[in-house]
N, C-alpha and C positions, 0 to 999 in steps of 0.2 A: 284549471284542473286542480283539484286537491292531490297535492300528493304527500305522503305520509312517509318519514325516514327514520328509520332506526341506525343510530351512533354518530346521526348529525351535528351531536356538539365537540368531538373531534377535530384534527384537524383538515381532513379531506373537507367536511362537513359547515367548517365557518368559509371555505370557498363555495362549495356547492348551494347551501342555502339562499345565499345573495342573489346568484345566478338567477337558481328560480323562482326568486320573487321578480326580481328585472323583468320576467318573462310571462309576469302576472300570472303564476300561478299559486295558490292558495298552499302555504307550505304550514304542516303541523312535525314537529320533531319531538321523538321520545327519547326523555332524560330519567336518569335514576336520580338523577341530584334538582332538587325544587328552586337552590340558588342560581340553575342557569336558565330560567324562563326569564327573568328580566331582560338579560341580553339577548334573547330568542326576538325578543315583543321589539327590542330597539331594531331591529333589520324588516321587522315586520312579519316573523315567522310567530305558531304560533307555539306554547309545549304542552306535553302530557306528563307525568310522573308515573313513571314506572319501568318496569323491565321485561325486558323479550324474552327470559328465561323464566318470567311467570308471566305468560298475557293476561290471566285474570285481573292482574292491579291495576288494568290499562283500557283493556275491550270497552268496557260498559262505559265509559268515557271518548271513545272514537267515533264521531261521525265517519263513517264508511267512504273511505278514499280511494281517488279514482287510479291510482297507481302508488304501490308501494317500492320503497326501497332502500335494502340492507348494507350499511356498510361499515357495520360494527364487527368487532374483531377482540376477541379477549387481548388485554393488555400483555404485552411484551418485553420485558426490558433485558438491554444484552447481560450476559453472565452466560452461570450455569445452571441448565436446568434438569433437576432430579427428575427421576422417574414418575414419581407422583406427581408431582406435578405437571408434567407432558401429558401425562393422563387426564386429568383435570383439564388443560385447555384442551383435549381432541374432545372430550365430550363437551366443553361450553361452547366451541364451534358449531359442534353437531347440534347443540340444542336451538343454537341462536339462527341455523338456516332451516332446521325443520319449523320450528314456530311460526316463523315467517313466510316458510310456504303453504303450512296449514291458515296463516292467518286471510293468506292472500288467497288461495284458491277456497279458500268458505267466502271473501267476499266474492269472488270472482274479477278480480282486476287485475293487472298486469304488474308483473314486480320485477327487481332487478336484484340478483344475486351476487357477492363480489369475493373473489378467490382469487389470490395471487396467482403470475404464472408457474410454472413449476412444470420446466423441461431441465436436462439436461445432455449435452452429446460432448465428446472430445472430437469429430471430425467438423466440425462449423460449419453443420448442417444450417437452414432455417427450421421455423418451427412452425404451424400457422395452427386454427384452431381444428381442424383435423386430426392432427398428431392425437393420442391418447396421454393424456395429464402423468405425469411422473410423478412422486411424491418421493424427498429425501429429506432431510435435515429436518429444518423447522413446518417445513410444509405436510408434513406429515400428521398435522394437528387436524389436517381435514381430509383425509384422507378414508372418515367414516360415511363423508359429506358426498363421496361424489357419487354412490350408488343413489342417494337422493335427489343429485340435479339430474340424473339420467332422465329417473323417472319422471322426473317434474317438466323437463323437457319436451316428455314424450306424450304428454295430456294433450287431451281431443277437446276442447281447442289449447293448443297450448299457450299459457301465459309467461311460463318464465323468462328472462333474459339472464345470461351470466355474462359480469367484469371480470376478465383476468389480467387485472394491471400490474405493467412492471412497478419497479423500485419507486416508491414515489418519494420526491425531493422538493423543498420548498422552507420556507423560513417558517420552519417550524417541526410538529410530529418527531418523528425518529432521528431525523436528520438534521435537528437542532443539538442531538445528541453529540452526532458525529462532529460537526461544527465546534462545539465549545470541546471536545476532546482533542481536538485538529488545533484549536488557541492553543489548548496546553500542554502540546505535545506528548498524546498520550495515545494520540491514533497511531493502529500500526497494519499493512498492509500483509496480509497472510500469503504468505508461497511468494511465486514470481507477480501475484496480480493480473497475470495474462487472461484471465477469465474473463469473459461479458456478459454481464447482466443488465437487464433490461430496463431504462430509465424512461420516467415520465413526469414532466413539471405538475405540482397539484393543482394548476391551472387549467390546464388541459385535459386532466382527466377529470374535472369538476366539468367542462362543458361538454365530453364525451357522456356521461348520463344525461345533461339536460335534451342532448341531442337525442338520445334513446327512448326519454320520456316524450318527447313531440312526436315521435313516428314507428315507437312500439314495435322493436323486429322480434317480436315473442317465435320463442322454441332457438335463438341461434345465442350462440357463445360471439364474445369478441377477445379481443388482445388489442391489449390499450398500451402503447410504450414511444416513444419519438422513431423520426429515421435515422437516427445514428446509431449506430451500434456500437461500445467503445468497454475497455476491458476496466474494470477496478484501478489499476495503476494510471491510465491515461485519467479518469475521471478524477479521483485524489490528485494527481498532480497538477490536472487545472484547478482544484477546488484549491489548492496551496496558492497556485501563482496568482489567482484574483487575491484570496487574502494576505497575499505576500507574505509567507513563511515559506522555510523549507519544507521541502517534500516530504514528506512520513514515512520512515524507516520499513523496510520489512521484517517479517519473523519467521521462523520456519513452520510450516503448516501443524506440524506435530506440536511445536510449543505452543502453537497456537490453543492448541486441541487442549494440552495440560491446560490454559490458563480458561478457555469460556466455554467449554468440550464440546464432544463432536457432532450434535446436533447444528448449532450455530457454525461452526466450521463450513460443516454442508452446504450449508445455507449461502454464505457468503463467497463459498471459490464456485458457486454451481456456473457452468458455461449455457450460457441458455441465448442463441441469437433466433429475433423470434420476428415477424412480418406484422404489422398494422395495418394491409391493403383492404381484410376484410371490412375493418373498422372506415376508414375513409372509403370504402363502395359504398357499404347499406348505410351507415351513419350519416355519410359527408360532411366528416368531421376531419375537419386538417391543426395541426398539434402549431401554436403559436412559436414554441420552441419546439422546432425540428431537431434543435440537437443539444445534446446536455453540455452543448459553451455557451447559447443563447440564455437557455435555464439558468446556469451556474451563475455566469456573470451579472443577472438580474438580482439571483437570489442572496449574491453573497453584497451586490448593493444595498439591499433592504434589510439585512441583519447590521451592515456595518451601520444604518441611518439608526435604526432602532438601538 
């Protein structure tokens, strides 16, 4: 099967790739940058140069692929972020999932859509894909996006699928970030940390799409995250005691807010306990690391080798 990825040179994306070539299928990935087709060619993928925010650079170079899928995301990095600029990523969101679903439904193949979860409760409810999407903090950036999946969803025949993956964690992306700030005691845990947010190894959510791509559940949403459920504090305090340092201090939410403001605050205390049953029915896909000690303890092996 050809299948076609937009923001696969990423980090979600140098796992998923591999996957799908193991699995013989014929993988093309769209780069804005023409230095990363060499390493594309060494795994056996193939590349395009250009950008999902102008498909023209790109179309007339596509042989028409039998399933697309998006998992690009404008760039993030912690701080604070101004107004205009929050402005600026809800609309590169919005442009980077309508493109993609006009690219997909003019060919007519099936594609994969990927939006964090984004619930919230203070009663520790669960969440499952039923629930209607919240949007707070930094998830608010797609929040022009979801009258788009409705629609897109609700096509006669419909093609869409959407990922709402938890926190993804792995030796690498975002959370190399946390990592080397955790070396140098500079991470710092906001409030009491009692929050849970939803964790998933990028191992397991790289073979959650390949599973999606072999048996196409077009029109349903999933939740992608381990079976453990576990709060900010518990997960920082395991992620210390594998790399044997102390625990990371807390800060009070407010100074929190003073130092990376309240956007990202949001973001980070959100309580979100949220079910994967959907995902292991129609996928039967079961997560390698069930729980973020299995994950952690893997992952913080493969940072200390490297």
């Amino acid at each position: 099967m050809r299948v076609f990825i937009v923001g696969g040179t990423g980090f979600l994306g140098s796992h998923l790739v591999p996957r799908l070539i193991q699995k013989n299928h014929h993988v093309t990935v769209l780069t804005r940058d023409k230095t990363r087709i060499p390493t594309l060619k060494q795994v056996g993928a193939a590349g395009i140069v250009g950008d999902i925010l102008d498909p023209d650079s790109f179309v007339s170079h596509l042989v028409a692929p039998d399933f697309i899928i998006n998992i690009a995301m404008p760039p993030v990095r912690p701080g604070r972020i101004s107004k205009r600029r929050f402005i600026r990523l809800r609309g590169e969101t919005t442009l980077y999932i309508s493109h993609t679903i006009q690219l997909a439904e003019k060919i007519g193949c099936p594609y994969i859509l990927t939006l964090g979860t984004s619930f919230h409760s203070d009663t520790g409810r669960v969440f499952t894909e039923a629930d209607p999407i919240q949007r707070f903090g930094m998830t608010k950036i797609g929040e022009q996006v979801d009258e788009l999946i409705d629609k897109a969803l609700g096509n006669d025949p419909p093609r869409c699928i959407v990922f709402m993956p938890g926190q993804i964690y792995g030796p690498g992306g975002l959370f190399l970030m946390m990592y080397e700030w955790m070396k140098k005691g500079r991470f710092r845990i906001a409030g009491k940390g009692d929050n849970i947010i939803p964790r998933i190894h990028v191992e397991d959510l790289a073979d959650a799409y390949v599973k999606a791509v072999e048996k196409r559940p077009c029109g349903e949403r999933f939740i992608l995250a381990d079976d453990t459920p576990c709060t900010m504090r518990e997960f920082t305090e395991y992620m210390a005691e594998c790399m044997q340092i102390p625990t990371p201090k807390s800060i009070p939410r407010q100074l929190m807010r003073i130092i990376i403001g309240r956007l990202l605050v949001e973001t980070i205390t959100m309580n979100c306990r949220v079910s994967n049953a959907k995902a292991k029915r129609v996928l039967e896909w079961q997560p390698e690391y069930p729980s973020y000690r299995d994950g952690l303890k893997r992952t913080m092996g493969e940072l200390r080798d490297s």
